[in-house]
C-alpha positions in Angstrom: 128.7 131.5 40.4 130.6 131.6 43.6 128.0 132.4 45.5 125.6 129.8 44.0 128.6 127.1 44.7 128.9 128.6 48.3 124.9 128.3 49.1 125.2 124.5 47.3 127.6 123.5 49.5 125.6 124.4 52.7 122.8 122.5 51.6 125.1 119.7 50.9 126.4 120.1 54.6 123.4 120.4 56.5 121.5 117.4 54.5 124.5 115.2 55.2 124.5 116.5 59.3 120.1 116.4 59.2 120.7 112.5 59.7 122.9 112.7 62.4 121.1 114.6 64.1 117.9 113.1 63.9 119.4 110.1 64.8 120.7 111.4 67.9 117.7 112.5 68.6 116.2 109.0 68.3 119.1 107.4 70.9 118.1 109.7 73.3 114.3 109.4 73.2 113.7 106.7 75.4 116.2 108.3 77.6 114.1 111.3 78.1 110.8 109.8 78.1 111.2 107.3 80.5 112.1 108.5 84.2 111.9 107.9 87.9 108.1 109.2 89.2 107.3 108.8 92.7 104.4 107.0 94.0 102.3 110.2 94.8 102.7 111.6 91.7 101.2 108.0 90.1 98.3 108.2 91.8 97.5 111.7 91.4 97.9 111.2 87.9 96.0 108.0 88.2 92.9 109.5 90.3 92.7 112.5 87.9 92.7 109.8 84.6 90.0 107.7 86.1 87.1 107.0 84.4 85.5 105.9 87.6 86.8 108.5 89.9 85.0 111.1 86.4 82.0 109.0 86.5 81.3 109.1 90.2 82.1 113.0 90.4 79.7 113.6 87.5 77.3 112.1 89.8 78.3 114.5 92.3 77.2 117.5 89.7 73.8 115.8 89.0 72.9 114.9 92.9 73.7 118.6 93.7 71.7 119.4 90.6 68.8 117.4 92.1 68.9 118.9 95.3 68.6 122.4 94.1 65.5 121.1 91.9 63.9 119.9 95.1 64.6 123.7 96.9 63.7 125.6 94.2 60.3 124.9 93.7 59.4 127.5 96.6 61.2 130.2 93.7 58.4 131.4 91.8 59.6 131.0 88.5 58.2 132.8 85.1 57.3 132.2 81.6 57.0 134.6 78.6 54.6 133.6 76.2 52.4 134.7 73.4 49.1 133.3 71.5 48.4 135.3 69.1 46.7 134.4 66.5 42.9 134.4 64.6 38.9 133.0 64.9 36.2 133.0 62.7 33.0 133.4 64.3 33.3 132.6 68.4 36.6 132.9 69.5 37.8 130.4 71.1 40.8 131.2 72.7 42.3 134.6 74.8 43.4 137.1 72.2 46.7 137.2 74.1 49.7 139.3 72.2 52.3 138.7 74.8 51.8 137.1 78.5 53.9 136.0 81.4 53.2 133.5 83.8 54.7 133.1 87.8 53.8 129.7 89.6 55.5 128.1 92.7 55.1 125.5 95.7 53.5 127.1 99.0 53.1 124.6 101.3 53.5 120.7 100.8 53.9 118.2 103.3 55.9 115.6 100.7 58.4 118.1 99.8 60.3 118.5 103.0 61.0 114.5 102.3 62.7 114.5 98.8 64.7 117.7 99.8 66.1 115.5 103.0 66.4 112.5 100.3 68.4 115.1 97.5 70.6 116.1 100.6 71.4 112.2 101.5 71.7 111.8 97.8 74.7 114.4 97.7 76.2 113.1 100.1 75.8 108.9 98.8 77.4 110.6 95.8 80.2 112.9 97.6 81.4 109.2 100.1 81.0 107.2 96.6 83.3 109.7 94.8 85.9 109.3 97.8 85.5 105.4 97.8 86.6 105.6 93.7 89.5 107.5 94.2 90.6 105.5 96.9 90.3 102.6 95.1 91.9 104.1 92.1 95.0 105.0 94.5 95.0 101.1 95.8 95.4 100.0 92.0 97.8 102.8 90.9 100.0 101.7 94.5 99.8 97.7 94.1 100.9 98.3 90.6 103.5 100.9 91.5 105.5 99.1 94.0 104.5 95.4 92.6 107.0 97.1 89.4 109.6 98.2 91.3 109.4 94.8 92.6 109.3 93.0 90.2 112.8 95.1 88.5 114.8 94.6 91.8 113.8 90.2 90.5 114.5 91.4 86.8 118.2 92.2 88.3 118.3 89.2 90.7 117.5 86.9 87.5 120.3 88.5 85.3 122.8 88.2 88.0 121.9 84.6 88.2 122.0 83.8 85.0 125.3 85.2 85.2 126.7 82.5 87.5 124.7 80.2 85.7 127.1 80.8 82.6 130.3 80.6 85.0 128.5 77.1 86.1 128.2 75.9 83.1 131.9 76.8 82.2 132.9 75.2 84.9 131.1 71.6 84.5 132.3 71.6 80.9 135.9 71.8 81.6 135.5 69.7 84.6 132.9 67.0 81.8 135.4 67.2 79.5 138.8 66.3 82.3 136.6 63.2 82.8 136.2 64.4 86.4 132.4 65.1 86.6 129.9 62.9 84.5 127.6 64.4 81.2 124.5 64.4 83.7 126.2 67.1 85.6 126.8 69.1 82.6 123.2 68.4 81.6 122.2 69.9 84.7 123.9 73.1 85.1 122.6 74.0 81.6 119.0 72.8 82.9 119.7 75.5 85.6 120.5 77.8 83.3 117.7 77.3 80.7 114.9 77.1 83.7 116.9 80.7 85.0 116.2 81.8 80.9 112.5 81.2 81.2 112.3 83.0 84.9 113.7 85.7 83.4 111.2 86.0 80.5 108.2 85.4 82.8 109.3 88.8 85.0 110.2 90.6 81.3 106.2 89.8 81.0 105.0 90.9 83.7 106.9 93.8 84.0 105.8 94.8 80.6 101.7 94.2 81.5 102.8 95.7 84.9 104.3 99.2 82.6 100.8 99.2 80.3 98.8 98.9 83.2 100.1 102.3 85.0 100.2 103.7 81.4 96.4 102.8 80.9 95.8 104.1 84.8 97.7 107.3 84.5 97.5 108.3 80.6 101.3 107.9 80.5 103.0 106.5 77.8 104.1 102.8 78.1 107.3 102.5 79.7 107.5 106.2 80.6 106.9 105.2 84.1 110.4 103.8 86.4 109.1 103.5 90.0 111.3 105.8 92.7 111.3 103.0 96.0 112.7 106.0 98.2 109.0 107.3 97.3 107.3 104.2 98.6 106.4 105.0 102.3 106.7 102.4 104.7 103.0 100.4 104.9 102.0 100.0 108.5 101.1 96.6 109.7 97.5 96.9 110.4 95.5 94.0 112.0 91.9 93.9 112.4 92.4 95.1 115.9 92.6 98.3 114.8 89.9 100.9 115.1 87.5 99.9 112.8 86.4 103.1 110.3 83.6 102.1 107.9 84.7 102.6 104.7 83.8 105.2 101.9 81.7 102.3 100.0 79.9 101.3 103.0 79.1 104.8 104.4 77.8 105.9 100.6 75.6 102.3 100.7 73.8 103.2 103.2 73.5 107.0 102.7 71.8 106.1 99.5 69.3 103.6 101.3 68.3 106.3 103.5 67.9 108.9 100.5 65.8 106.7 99.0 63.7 105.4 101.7 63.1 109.5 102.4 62.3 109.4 98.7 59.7 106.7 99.7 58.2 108.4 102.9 57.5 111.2 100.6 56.0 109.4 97.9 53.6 108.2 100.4 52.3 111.3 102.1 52.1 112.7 98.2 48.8 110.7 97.7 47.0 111.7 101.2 48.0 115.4 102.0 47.1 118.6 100.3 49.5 120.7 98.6 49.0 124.8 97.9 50.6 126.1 94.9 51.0 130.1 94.0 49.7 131.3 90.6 50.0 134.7 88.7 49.4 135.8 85.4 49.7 138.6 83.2 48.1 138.9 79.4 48.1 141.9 77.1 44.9 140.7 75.2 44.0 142.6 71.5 40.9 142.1 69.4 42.6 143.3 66.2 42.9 140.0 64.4 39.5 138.6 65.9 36.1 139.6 66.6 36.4 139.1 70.7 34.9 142.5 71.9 31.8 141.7 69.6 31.0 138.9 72.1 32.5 140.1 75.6 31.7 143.4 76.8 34.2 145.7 78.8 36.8 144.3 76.7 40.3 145.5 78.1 43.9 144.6 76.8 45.5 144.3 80.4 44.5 141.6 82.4 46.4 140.5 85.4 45.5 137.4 88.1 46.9 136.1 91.0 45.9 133.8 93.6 46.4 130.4 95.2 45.3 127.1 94.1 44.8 124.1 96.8 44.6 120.3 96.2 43.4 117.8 97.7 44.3 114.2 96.5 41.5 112.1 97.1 41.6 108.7 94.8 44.5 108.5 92.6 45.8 104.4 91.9 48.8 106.0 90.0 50.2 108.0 93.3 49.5 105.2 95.5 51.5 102.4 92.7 54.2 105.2 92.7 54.4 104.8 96.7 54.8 101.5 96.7 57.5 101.2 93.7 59.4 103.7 95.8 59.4 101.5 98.9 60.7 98.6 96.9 63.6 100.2 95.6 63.9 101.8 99.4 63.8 98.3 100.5 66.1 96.9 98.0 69.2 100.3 98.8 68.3 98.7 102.5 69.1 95.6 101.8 72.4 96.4 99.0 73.7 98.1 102.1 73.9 95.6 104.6 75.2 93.2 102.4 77.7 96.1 101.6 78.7 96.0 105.2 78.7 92.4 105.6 81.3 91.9 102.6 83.5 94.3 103.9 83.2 92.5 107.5 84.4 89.2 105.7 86.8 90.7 103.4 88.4 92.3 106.9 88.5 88.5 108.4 90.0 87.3 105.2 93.0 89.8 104.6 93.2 89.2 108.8 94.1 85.3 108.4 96.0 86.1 104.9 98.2 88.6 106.5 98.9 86.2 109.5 100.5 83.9 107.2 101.9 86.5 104.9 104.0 88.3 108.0 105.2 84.6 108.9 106.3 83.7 105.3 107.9 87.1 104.9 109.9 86.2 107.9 111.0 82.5 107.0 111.5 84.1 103.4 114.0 86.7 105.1 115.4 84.1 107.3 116.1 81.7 104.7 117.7 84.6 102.2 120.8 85.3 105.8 121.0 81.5 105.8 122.1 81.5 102.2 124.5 84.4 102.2 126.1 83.0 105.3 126.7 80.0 103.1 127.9 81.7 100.8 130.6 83.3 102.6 131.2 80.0 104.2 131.9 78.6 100.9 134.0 81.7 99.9 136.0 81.0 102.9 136.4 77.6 102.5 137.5 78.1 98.6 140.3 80.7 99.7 141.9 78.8 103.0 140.5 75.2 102.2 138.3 73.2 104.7 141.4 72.7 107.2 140.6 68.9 107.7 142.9 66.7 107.3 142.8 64.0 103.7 142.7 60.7 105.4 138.9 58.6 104.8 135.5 60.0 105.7 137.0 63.2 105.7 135.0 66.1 103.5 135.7 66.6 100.1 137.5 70.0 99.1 135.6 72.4 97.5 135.0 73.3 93.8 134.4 77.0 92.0 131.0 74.8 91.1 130.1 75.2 94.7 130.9 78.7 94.6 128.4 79.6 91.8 125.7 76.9 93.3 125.9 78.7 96.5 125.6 81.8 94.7 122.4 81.1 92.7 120.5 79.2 95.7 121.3 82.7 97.6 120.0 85.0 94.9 117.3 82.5 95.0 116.8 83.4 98.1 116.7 87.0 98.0 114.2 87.1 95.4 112.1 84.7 97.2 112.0 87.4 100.4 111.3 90.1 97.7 108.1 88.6 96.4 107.0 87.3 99.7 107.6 91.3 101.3 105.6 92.7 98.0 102.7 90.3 98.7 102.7 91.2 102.4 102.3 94.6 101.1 99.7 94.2 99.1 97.6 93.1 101.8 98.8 95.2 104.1 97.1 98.1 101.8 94.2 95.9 100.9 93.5 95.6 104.5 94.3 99.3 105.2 91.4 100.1 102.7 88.9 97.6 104.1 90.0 99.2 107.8 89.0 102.5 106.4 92.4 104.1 106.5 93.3 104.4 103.4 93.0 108.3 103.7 96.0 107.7 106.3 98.2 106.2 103.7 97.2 109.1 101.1 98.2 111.5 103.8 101.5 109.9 104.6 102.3 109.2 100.6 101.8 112.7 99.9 104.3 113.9 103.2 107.1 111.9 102.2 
């Protein structure tokens, strides 16, 4: 009995601690799943969840796939086989019980074209593959540090919001003394409420901003807190930069000249001979036929080999397939050069854009040491008073009100130079990209 009390008691123990615990366990969950990742670990993560970057190294597989089709035609190949089977009165078929068959390419003029074209193809593919993970890594970055800033405004808000409740404090106390009038009351808590509904717009976007590096790296939402020590600093590029043509534009026109190689040999397909290699061996039997009653000198081993030439002459289906090919070789022509020509206005774009950018990033800066000098000045004035004297026309003394005003115009400030920095990043990478040196930036993210 004892020991059945003993055993009860445990199990009354551990099912009254199992809650507990798992409830611990639930407290410190998001703790543990969500963490500071640096940027080069995002976009590693990002590049190897890609469905682009797995889509355009697939094609990688099948352009090297096509190349080796186009070499291996000179490779004999061979075939086992066997016919057996019966006739009734002429036969009309070799009476083959097992045969194998060797057949290759000799000589054609065409095929030195689509091996050239499979080689241009591998590399289209190869430059295309490089172009998706570079864009891949421009997402995953623009979303990275656009996060981290828009949590530094997340912080700015709440700390104005905090001085908008001190504000609002003050005016009531100062409505209710009869020494400031309702519509001053009315408009601190208009402050306040408009700082409310900043401060929701940032939640927002810093929650699409958390599913969208989720749904780029395989994450799980929220998982991701960006590390800005991580961030390397973007160099300010301008279109006077060496000019590198980018992945995109490189695998454009690699593909036009794969294809127009595809054409060339198309045409010399219909208007040159070709020699192909044959052999052939067939163990023949007469045992389920009557074959040796008709042929004479009737043996089961049979073996041939020799060449076989052809010479086109008048074929309309080689000829339409010539020209088909040249259309599409004209159209990869013409898909490159506009390739190239986007690229050229998308430089002259990001160019003017980051003109203006680096100038309102400056005046955004400037504005933000304006405001905390104010801000100081007001500090200043609150704690030793304005040192004029109280006769007429002389400045009134300051309030506390000032104090927080100041305050929130300054934060203000600061978050102003925050976004305008971010969007001066942003093309600052855009325009590194476009440059063709974003393999520059990959380096120098994956030093720091």
């Amino acid at each position: 009995m004892t020991g059945r009390v003993q055993v009860k008691r445990k199990d009354k123990l551990r099912s009254a601690w199992m809650p507990l615990l798992m409830g611990a366990a639930l407290a410190a969950m998001p703790a543990l799943l969500t963490a500071q990742v640096s940027l080069a670990t995002v976009v590693d993560l990002a590049q190897r969840n890609s469905s682009a970057v797995r889509m355009a190294d697939a094609n990688v597989l099948k352009a090297h796939a096509s190349l080796s089709e186009t070499e291996y035609v000179y490779i004999p190949n061979l075939v086992l086989g066997s016919t057996v089977g019966t006739s009734i009165g002429f036969p009309t078929g070799q009476p083959s019980v097992a045969n194998a068959a060797m057949q290759s390419l000799v000589l054609s003029f065409p095929q030195r074209w689509y091996i050239q074209a499979a080689q241009s193809g591998v590399h289209a593919a190869e430059l295309a593959l490089k172009d998706a993970r570079e864009q891949v890594a421009l997402d995953a970055s623009t979303a990275y540090i656009e996060l981290d800033t828009v949590n530094r405004d997340l912080e700015t808000t709440r700390q104005q919001q905090a001085f908008a409740a001190q504000l609002v404090a003050i005016e009531q106390e100062r409505a209710e003394a009869g020494v400031d009038s309702p519509s001053e009351m009315l408009g601190a808590r208009l402050t306040a409420a408009q700082l409310k509904l900043k401060h929701l717009h940032l939640e927002t976007r810093a929650a699409t901003l958390a599913k969208q590096l989720a749904a780029l790296t395989g994450m799980p939402v929220g998982s991701i807190t960006p590390d800005r020590a991580s961030i390397p600093e973007i160099p300010a590029v301008s279109a006077d930069a060496p000019l590198r043509t980018t992945a995109g534009v490189d695998s454009a026109g690699m593909l036009a000249r794969s294809k127009q190689l595809q054409a060339r040999g198309d045409t010399l397909l219909g208007r040159r001979p070709q020699v192909l290699f044959g052999a052939q061996y067939n163990l023949d039997s007469d045992k389920l036929n009557n074959y040796s009653t008709y042929y004479k000198n009737f043996t089961p081993n049979n073996v041939s080999v020799g060449l076989s030439i052809q010479i086109p002459i008048f074929d309309f289906g080689l000829h339409a397939k010539a020209r088909e090919s040249a259309a599409e070789a004209l159209r990869s022509t013409v898909e490159a050069e506009q390739a190239r020509r986007q690229n050229e206005i998308q430089i002259a774009s990001l160019t003017g854009s980051l003109r203006e950018l680096d100038a309102l990033a400056e005046i955004a800066s400037l504005k933000q040491e304006i405001a905390d000098e104010q801000v100081k000045t007001v500090l200043a004035e609150l704690e030793l008073g304005s040192g004029s004297s109280s006769g007429p026309g002389t400045p009134a003394q300051l309030t506390p009100k000032a104090e927080q005003l100041a305050r929130i115009d300054e934060r203000q400030k600061f978050e102003d130079a925050l976004d305008a920095g971010f969007d001066l990043s942003k093309a600052r990478l855009s325009l590194l990209r476009a440059l063709g040196h974003m393999e520059d930036w990959l380096h120098e993210l994956h030093a720091k």
